[in-house]
mmCIF file of the C-alpha atoms, coordinates in Angstrom:
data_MODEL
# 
_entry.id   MODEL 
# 
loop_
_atom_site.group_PDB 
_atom_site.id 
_atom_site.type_symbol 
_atom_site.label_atom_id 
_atom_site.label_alt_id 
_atom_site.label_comp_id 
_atom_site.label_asym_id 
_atom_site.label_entity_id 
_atom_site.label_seq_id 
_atom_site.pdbx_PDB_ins_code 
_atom_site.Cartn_x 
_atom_site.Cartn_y 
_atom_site.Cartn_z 
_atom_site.occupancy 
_atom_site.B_iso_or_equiv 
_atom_site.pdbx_formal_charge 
_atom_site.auth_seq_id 
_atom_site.auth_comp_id 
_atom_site.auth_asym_id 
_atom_site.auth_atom_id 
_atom_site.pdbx_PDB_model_num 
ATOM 1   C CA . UNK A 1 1   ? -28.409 77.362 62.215 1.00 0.00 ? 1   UNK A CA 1 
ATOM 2   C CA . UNK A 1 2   ? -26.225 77.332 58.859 1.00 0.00 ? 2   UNK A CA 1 
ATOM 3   C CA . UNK A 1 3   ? -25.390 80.527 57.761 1.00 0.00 ? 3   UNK A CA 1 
ATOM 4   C CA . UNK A 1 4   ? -27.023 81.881 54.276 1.00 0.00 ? 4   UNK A CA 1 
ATOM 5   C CA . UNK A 1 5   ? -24.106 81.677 52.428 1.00 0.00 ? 5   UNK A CA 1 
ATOM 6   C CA . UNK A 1 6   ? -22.620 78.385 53.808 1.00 0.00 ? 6   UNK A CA 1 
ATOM 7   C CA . UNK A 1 7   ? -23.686 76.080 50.483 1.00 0.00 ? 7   UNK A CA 1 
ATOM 8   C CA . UNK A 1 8   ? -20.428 79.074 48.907 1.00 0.00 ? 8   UNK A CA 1 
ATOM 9   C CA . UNK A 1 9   ? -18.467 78.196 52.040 1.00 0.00 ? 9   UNK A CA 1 
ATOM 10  C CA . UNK A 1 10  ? -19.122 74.054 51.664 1.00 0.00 ? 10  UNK A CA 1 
ATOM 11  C CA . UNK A 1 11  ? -17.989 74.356 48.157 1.00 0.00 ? 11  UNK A CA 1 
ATOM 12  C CA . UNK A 1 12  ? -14.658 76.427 49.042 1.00 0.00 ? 12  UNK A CA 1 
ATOM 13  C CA . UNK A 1 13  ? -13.948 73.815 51.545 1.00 0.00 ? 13  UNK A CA 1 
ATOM 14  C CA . UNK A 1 14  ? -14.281 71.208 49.208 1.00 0.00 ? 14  UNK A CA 1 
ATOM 15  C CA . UNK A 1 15  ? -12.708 72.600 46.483 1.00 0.00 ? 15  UNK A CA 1 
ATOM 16  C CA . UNK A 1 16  ? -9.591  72.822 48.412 1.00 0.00 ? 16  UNK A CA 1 
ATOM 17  C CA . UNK A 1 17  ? -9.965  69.252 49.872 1.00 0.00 ? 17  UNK A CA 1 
ATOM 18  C CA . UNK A 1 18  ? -10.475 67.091 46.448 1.00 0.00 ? 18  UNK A CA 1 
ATOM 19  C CA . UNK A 1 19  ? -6.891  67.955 44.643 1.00 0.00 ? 19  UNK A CA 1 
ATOM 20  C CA . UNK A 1 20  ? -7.181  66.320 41.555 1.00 0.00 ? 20  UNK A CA 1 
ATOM 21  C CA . UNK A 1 21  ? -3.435  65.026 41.546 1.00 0.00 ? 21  UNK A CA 1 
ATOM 22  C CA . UNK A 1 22  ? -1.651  65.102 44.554 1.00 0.00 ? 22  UNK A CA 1 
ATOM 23  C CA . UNK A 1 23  ? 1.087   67.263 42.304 1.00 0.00 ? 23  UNK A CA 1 
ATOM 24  C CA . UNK A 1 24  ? 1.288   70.681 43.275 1.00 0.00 ? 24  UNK A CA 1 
ATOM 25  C CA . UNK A 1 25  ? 0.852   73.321 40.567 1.00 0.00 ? 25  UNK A CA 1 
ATOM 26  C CA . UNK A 1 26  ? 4.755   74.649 40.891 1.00 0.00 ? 26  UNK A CA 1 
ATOM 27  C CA . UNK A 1 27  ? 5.259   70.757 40.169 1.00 0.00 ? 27  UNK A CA 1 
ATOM 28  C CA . UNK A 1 28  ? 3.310   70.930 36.490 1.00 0.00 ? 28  UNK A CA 1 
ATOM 29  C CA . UNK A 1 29  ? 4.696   74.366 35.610 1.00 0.00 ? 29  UNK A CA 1 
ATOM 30  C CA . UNK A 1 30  ? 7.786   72.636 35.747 1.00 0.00 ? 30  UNK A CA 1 
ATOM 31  C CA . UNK A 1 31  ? 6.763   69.680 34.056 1.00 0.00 ? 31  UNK A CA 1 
ATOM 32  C CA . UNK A 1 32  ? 5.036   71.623 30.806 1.00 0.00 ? 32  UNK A CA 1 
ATOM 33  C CA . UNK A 1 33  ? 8.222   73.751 30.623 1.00 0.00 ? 33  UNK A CA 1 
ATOM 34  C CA . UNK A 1 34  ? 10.624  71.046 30.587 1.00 0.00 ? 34  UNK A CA 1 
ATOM 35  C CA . UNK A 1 35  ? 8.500   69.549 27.890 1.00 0.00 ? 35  UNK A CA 1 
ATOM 36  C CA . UNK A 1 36  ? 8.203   72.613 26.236 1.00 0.00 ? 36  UNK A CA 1 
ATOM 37  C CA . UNK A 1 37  ? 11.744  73.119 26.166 1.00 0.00 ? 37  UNK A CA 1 
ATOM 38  C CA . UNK A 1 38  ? 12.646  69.691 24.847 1.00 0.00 ? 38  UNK A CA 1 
ATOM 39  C CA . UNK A 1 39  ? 10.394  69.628 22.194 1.00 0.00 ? 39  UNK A CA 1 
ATOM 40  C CA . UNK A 1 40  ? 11.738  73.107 21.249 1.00 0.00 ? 40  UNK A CA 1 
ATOM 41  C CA . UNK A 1 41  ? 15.273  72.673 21.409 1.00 0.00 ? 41  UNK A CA 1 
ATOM 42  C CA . UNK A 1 42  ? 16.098  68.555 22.126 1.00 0.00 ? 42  UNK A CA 1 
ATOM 43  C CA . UNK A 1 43  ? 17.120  69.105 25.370 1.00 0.00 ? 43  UNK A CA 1 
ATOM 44  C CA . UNK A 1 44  ? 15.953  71.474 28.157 1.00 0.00 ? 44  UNK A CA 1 
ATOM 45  C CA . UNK A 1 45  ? 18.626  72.572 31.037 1.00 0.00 ? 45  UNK A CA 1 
ATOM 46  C CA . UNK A 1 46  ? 18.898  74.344 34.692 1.00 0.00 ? 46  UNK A CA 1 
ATOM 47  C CA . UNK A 1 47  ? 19.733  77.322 33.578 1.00 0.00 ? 47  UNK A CA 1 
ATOM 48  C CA . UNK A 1 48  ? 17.151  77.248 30.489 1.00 0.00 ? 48  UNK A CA 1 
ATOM 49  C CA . UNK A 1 49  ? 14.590  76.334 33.157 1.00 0.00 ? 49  UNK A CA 1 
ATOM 50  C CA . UNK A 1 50  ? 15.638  78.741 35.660 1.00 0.00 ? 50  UNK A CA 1 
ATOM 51  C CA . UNK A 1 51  ? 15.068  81.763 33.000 1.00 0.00 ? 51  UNK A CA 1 
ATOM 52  C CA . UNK A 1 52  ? 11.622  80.520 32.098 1.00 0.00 ? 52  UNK A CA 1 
ATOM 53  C CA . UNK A 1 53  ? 10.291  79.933 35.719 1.00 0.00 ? 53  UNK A CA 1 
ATOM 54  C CA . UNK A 1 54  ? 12.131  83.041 36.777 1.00 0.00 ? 54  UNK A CA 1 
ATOM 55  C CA . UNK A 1 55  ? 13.351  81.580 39.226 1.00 0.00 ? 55  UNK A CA 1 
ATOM 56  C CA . UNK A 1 56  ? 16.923  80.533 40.567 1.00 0.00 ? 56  UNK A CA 1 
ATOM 57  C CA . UNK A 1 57  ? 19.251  77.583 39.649 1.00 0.00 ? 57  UNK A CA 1 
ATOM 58  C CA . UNK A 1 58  ? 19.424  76.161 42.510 1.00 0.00 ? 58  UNK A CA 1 
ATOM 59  C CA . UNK A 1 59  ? 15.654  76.357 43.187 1.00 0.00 ? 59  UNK A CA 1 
ATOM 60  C CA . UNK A 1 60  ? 15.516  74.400 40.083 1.00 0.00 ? 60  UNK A CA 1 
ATOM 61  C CA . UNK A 1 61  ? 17.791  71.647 40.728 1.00 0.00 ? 61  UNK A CA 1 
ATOM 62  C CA . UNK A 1 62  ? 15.700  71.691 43.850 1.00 0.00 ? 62  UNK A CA 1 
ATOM 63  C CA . UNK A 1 63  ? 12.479  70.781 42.143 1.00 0.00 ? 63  UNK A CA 1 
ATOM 64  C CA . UNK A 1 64  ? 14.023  68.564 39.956 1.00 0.00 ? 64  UNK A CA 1 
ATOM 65  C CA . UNK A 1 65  ? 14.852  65.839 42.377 1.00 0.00 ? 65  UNK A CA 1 
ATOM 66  C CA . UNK A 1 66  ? 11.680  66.445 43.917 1.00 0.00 ? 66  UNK A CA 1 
ATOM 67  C CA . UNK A 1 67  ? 10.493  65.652 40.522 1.00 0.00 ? 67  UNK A CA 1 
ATOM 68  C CA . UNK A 1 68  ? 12.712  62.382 40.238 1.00 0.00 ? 68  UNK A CA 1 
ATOM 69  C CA . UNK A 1 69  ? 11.652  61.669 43.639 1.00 0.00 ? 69  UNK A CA 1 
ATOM 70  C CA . UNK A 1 70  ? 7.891   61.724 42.718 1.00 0.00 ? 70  UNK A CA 1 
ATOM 71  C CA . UNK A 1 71  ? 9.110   59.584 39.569 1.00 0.00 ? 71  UNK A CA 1 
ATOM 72  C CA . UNK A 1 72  ? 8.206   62.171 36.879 1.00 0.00 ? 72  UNK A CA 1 
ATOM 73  C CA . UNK A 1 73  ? 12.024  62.863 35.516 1.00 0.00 ? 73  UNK A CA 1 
ATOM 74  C CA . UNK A 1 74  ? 15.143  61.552 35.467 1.00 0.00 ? 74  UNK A CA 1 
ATOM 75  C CA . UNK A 1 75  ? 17.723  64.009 36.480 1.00 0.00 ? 75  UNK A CA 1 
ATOM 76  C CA . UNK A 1 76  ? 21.638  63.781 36.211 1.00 0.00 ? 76  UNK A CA 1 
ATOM 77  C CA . UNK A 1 77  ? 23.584  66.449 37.226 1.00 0.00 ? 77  UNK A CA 1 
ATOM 78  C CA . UNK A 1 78  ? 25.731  68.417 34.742 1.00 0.00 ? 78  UNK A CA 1 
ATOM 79  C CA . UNK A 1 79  ? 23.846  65.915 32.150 1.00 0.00 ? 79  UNK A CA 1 
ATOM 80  C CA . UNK A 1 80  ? 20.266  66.019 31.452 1.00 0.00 ? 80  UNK A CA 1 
ATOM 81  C CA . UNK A 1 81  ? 16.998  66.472 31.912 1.00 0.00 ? 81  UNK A CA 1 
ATOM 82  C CA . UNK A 1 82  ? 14.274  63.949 30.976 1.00 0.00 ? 82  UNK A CA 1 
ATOM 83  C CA . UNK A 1 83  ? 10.711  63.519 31.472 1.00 0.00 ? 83  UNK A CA 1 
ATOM 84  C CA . UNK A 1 84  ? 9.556   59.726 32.102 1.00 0.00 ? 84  UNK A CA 1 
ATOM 85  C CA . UNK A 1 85  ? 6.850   58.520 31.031 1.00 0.00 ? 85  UNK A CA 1 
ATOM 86  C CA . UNK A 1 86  ? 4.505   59.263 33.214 1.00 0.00 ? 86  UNK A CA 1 
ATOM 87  C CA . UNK A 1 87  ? 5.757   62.895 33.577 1.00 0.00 ? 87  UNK A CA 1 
ATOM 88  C CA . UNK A 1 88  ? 5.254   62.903 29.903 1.00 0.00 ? 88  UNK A CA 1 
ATOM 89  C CA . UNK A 1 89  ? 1.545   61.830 30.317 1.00 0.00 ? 89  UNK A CA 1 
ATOM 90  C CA . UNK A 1 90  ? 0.721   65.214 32.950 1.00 0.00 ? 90  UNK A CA 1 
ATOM 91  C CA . UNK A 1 91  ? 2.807   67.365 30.726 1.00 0.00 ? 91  UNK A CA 1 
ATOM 92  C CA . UNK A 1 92  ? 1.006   66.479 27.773 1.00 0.00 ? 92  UNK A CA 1 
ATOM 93  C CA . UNK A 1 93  ? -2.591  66.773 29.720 1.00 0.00 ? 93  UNK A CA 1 
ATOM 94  C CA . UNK A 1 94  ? -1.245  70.192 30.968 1.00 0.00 ? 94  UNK A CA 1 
ATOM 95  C CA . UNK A 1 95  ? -0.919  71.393 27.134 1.00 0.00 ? 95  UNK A CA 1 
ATOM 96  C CA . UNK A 1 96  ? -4.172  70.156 26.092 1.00 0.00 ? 96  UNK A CA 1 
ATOM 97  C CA . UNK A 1 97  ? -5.896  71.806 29.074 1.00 0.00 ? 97  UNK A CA 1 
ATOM 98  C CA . UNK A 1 98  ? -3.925  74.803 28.215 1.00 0.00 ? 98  UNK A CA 1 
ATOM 99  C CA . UNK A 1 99  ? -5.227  74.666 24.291 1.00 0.00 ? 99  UNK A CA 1 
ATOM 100 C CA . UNK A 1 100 ? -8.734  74.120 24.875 1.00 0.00 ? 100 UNK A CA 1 
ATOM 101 C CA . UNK A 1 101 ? -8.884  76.671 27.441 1.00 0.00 ? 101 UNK A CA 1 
ATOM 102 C CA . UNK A 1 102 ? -6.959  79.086 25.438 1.00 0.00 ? 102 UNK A CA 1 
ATOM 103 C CA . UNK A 1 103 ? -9.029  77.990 22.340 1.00 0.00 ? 103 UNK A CA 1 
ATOM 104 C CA . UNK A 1 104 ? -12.250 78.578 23.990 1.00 0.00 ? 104 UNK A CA 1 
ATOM 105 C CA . UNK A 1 105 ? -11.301 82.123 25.616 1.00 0.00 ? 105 UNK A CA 1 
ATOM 106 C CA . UNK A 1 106 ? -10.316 83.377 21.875 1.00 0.00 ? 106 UNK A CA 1 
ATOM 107 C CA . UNK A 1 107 ? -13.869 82.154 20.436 1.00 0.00 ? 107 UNK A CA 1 
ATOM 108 C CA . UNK A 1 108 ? -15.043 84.579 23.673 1.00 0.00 ? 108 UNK A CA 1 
ATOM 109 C CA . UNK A 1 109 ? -13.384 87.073 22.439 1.00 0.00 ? 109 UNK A CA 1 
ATOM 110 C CA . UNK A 1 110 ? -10.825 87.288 24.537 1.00 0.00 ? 110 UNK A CA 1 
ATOM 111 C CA . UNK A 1 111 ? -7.236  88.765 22.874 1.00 0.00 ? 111 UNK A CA 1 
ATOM 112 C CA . UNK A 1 112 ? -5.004  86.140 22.463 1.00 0.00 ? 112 UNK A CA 1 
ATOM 113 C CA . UNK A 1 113 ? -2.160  87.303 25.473 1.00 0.00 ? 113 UNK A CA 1 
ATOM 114 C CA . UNK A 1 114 ? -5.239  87.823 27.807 1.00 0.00 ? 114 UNK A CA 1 
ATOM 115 C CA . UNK A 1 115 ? -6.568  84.334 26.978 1.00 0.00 ? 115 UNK A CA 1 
ATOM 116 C CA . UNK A 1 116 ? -2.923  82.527 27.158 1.00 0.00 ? 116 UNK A CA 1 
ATOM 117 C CA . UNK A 1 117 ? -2.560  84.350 30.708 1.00 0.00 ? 117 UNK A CA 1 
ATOM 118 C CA . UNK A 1 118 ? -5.995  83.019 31.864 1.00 0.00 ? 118 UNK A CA 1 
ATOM 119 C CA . UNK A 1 119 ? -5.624  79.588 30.514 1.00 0.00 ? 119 UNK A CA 1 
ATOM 120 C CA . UNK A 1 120 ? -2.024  79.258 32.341 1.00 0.00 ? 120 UNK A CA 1 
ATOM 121 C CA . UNK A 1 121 ? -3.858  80.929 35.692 1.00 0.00 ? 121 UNK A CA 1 
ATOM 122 C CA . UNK A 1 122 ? -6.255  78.202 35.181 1.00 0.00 ? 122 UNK A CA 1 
ATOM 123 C CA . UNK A 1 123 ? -4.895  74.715 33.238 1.00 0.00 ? 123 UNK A CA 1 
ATOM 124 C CA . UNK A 1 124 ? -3.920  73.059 36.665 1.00 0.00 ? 124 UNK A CA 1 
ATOM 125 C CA . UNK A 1 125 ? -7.154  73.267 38.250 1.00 0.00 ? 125 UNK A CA 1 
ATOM 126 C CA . UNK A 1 126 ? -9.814  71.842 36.257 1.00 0.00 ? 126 UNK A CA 1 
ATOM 127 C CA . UNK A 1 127 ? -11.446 68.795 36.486 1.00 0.00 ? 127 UNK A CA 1 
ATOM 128 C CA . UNK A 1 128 ? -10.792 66.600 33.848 1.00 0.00 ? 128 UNK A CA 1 
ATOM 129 C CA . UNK A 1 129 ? -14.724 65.991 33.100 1.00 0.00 ? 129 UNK A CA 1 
ATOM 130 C CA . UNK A 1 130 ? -15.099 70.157 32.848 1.00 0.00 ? 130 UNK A CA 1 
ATOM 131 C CA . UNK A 1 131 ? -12.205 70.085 30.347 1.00 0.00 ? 131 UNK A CA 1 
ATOM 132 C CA . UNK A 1 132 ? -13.734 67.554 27.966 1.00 0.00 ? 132 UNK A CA 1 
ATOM 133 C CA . UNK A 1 133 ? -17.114 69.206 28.495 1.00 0.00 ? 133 UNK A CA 1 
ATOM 134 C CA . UNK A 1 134 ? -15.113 72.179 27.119 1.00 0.00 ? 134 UNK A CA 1 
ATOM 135 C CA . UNK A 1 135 ? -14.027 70.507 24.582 1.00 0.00 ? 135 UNK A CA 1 
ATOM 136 C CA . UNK A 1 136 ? -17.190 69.105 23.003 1.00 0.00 ? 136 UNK A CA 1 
ATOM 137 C CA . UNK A 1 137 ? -18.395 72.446 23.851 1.00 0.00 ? 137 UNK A CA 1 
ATOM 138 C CA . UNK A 1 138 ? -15.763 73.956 21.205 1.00 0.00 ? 138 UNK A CA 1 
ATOM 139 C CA . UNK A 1 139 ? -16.306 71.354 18.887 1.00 0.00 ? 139 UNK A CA 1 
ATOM 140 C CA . UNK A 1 140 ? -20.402 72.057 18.888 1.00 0.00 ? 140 UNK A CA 1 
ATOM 141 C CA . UNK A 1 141 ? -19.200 75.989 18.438 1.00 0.00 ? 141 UNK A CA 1 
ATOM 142 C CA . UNK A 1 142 ? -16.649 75.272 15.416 1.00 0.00 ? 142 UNK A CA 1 
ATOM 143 C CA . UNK A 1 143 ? -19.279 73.624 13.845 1.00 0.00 ? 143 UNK A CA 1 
ATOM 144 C CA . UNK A 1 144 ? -21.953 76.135 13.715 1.00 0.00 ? 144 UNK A CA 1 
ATOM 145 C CA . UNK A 1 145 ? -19.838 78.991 12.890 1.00 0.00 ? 145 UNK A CA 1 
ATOM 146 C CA . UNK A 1 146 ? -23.011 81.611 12.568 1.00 0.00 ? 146 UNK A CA 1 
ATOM 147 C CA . UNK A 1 147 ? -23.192 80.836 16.314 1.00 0.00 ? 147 UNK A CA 1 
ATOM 148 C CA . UNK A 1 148 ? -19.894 82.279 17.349 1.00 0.00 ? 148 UNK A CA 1 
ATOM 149 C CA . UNK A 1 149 ? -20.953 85.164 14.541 1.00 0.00 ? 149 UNK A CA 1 
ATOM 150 C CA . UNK A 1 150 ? -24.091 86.240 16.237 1.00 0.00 ? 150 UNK A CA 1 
ATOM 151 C CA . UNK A 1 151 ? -21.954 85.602 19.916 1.00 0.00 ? 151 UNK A CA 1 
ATOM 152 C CA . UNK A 1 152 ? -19.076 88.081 18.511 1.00 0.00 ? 152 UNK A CA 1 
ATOM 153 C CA . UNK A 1 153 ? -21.084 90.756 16.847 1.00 0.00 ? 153 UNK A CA 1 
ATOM 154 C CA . UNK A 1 154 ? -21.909 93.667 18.684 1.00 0.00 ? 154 UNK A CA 1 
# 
């Protein structure tokens, strides 16, 4: 006999079994904040990286060539940092999740530093079919402004 709550316990399980990229999360941080950084400045470096991660140089240069190694940067030593192609393409998808998530927690509501916290504690683990159902979701709100009116007012 299944316990009562086992239809909650089938979805954990599965949840956990059907990664949608086999990249870990650590992986895209990385990823969006090299991206970030280059768009920002040109260029983005260890030491740049290692303040924004919080974490330490060499942990960076250690994720770096397991970036390179997974094909998503090209990495020289004492000479730059940049994002191929297809590290591009998840960085990219990463800061559109992170925009439509953030966008749709501010039409909540939600302050803007709350909302930017959630969408990072979230942007990596969303199916891309929720995330455009999001999005046409936002787009249906925008256009019927007296919706998000009535939603908002007290």
């Amino acid at each position: 006999m299944k316990p009562k709550n086992s239809k909650r316990l089938d979805s954990i399980k599965a949840a956990h079994q059907s990664e949608k990229s086999s990249y870990s999360t650590r992986m895209e941080d990385y990823l969006e904040v090299i991206s970030e950084l280059v768009e920002l400045k040109g260029y983005a470096t260890t030491l740049d990286i290692s303040r924004y991660m919080n974490v330490s140089a060499p942990s960076v240069t250690k994720m770096l060539q397991r970036l390179e190694e997974n094909k998503l940067l090209e990495y020289e030593k004492y000479h730059g940092i940049n994002l191929t192609e297809k590290g591009t393409r998840i960085a990219i998808e990463i800061r559109q999740n992170h925009g439509i998530l953030l966008e749709f927690f501010e039409i909540l509501g939600v302050n803007h530093e709350t909302a930017n916290k959630d969408a990072e504690g979230i942007e990596h683990h969303l199916n891309p079919k929720t995330i455009k159902q999001l999005r046409k979701f936002i787009t249906f709100l925008k256009s019927n402004p007296k919706v998000i009116e009535s939603f908002k007012s007290p």
